[in-house]
Structures are given as structure tokens and as C-alpha cells.
N, C-alpha and C positions, 0 to 999 in steps of 0.2 A: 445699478438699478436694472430689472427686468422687464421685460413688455412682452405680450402673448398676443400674435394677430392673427385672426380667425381668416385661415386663406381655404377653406374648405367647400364653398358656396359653387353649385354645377352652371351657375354663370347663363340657367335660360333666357333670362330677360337684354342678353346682349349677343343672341344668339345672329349672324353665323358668327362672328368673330370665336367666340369660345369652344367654338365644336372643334379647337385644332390647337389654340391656345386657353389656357387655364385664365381666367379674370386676371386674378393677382400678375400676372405675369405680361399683358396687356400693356403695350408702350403706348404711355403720354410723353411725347415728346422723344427724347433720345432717353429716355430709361423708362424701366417698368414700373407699373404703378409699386407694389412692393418694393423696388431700391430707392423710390422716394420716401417711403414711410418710413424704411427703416435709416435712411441717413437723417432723416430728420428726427428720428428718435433716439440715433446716436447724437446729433448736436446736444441734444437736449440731456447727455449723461447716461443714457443705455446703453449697458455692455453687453447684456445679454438677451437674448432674441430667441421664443420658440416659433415655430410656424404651426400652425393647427391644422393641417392639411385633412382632403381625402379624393375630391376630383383630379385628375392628373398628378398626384404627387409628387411621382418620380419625375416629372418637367418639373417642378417647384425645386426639389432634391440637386437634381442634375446642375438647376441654374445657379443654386447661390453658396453648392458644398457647407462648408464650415462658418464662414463666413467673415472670414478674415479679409477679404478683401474691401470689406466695411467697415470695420474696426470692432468686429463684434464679433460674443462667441454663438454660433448660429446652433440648431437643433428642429428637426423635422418630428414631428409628432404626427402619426398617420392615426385616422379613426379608419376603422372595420369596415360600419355602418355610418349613415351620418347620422350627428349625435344635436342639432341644433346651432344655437350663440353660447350658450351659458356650458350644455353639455360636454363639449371639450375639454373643458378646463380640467374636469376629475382626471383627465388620462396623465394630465401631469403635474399634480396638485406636491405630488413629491418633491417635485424641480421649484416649487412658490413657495419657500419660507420666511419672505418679507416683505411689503407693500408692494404692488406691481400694475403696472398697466397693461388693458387689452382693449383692441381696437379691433373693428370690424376689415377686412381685405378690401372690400371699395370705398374707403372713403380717404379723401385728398383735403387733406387741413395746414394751414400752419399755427396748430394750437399751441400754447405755452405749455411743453408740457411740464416743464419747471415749478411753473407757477400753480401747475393745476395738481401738482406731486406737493408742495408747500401746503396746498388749500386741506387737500386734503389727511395730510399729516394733522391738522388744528383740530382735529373730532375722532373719537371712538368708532365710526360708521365704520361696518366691514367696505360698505357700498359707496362710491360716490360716481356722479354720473356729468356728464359732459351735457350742455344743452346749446342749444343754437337759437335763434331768435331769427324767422324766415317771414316776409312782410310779402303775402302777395295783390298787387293792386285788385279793386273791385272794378270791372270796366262796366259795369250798368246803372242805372239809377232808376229807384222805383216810383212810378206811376200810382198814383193815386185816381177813383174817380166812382162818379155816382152816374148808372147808365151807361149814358155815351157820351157824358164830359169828362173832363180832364178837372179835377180839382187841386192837385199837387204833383209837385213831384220831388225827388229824394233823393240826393246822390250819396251812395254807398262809400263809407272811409275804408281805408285799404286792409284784408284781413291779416291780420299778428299771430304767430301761432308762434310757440316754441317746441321741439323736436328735438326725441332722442338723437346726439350725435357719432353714436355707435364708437363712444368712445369714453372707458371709467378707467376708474383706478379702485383694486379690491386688497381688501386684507387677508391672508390665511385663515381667518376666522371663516370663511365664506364658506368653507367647502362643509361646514357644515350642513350645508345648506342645498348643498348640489347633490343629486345622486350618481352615484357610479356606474358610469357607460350606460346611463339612460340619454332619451332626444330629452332636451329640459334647454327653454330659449331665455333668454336675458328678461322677456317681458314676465316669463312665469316666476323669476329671482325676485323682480322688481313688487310684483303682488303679492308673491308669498309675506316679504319683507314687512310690505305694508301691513300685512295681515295681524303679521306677528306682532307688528306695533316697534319693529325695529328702524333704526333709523335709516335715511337715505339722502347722503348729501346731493347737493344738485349746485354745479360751477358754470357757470354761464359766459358761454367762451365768444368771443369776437372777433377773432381771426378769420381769415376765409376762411368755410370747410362746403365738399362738393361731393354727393353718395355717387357714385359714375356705374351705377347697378342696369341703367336703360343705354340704349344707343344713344341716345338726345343728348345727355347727361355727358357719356362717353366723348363726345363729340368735343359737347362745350368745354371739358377737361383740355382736350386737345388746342382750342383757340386759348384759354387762359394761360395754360403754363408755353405755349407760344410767345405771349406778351409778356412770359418770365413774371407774373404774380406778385405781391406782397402781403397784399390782401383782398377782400370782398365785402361788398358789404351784408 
């Protein structure tokens, strides 16, 4: 099984930390965020690993060589320019001749990927897309009133959104789809897609997963995988 994870992101939003170390390469805990992805995408039956690099590469290159020391065969794919989420992928569409997973560089899951590689084995979709289900409370409740009375008041139920998990699993078919060495983002795959009236599965994952793209985030990563994780709700 293959997986492609987009470690190429200039990492402003976690800035100063990045101005010296690459995202990807950012320790949670006693490892970097990338040698958690990738063992846990080895448990889950991945032999092969590209990295989609373009900020600091050579720190990406340096750190993880071949990749043997994870049990995988590793390969560094550098863009020129940056090419996007989805862009990437054309530079080594050669290297994808079977179903494969790609995941974004910040984000910290313990998705099935098993199960979410089964799900979507079950449909012709080039596309299927990982979702998350993020509940955040409403802390107000509204005020009703006529003048300067109070007629009612209202408390707000907690808002439910569901959110891209910055993590699918695609078919070879895709690159139909993708242009060559243009910027082209996973959201512009996701619209064309619908456009075309192509399909788009959508696997609704439950596991923890955590985007660590802010300081805050970064942080909170750091206290979780301290308490050694299982899950989230």
C-alpha cells in the first residue's frame, strides 16, 4: 500500500518555531510529527511513503534518508514552486499505479486506515475523503424583547460542523483530473468533481485527529500525546 503526505507547507501560522525547523519535522513528544504519521501508516500496511516536499527539504531528506528505519521504502519528491494540496500529486503520478492514501503534513489522527482503505475499495470513486465531526459549544443565549423588556430568552445548542480531515484515499484515475506542475488545491479537485457530476465518497472517521497548523493547536498536540492518546472525542 502507498501513502503521499503533503510535507511542503512554509509553516507561517506556527511561526517562530518554523523559521528554523520545517512543520513536518516539529517534535510532539519524543518524535516528529511526520515519524508518527508514518509509523502509524506503517501499522496500518504501508510499505511505501512519498514525501511531497518544497520548504526545507533537504531537513526533511537529511532526516528520514530512505526510510528504512521505519519499515518503509521512503522517497523525497521536491516541487520547484509550490504547487498547492492536490498539485503535487502530478510530480509523481508515475510512482501511483494503485489506490493510495494522501494526507496533509499537520495533521495528528489515529484514523483506521484499514478500514477507511476497505471503505473505500466498495465504490468506483476516484475520490473519497476522510471527515470529522467537530462539536463546538455555543456559550450565549439570545435575548428576546420589546423596548426595554426582556420577553424571552434562548439558549443556543452546541454548533456541529463536519470538516475536511485533510485526509483521502485516491484512484489513478484522478490524475485525470489534476494538471501538470500547476498550484491546483484539493478544494478545487473536490468542486471540479462535483461539477462534473463525478462521484465523491465521504468516510466519517472517529478517532482522534488534531490540524497542529497554529501555535494553540501545536501546543495542545504536545499535552495530548503527553497523556499518550487513544482517542478524542
Amino acid at each position: 500500500m502507498k501513502a503521499v503526505i503533503l510535507a511542503g507547507g512554509l509553516g507561517t501560522r506556527l511561526r517562530p518555531f518554523t523559521e528554523i525547523i520545517p512543520k513536518p519535522l516539529l517534535p510532539i513528544g519524543e518524535k516528529a510529527v511526520l515519524e508518527i504519521q508514518i509509523e502509524h501508516l506503517k501499522a496500518h500496511g504501508v510499505d511505501e511513503v512519498i514525501l511531497a516536499t518544497n520548504y526545507k527539504s533537504d531537513y526533511i531528506e537529511n532526516f528520514f534518508g530512505d526510510g528504512s528505519r521505519y519499515g518503509v521504502r521512503l522517497t523525497i519528491s521536491k516541487e520547484e514552486e509550490p504547487l498547492g494540496t492536490a498539485g503535487p500529486l502530478s510530480l509523481v503520478k508515475d510512482r501511483l499505479d494503485e489506490p493510495f492514501i494522501v494526507m496533509n503534513g499537520d495533521v495528528l489522527s489515529a484514523i483506521n486506515f484499514t478500514q477507511f482503505y476497505d471503505f473505500s475499495a466498495q465504490s468506483d470513486s476516484l475520490l473519497s475523503i476522510a471527515i470529522k465531526k467537530v462539536v463546538t459549544p455555543f456559550a450565549f443565549g439570545d435575548i428576546f424583547f420589546e423596548g426595554d423588556f426582556v420577553t424571552g430568552i434562548e439558549e443556543k445548542p452546541d454548533l456541529v460542523n463536519y470538516i475536511l480531515a485533510g485526509i483521502y484515499i485516491m484512484q489513478p484515475g484522478i490524475f485525470e483530473l489534476i494538471p501538470d506542475g500547476e498550484y491546483f488545491g484539493m478544494d478545487t479537485l473536490i468542486r471540479m468533481m462535483l461539477e462534473r457530476k463525478l462521484a465523491v465518497r465521504k468516510y466519517e472517521m472517529t478517532e482522534y485527529w488534531l490540524d497542529i497548523g497554529r501555535v494553540d493547536d501545536f501546543e495542545k498536540a504536545q499535552e495530548l500525546y503527553a497523556g499518550k492518546p487513544t482517542e478524542s472525542d
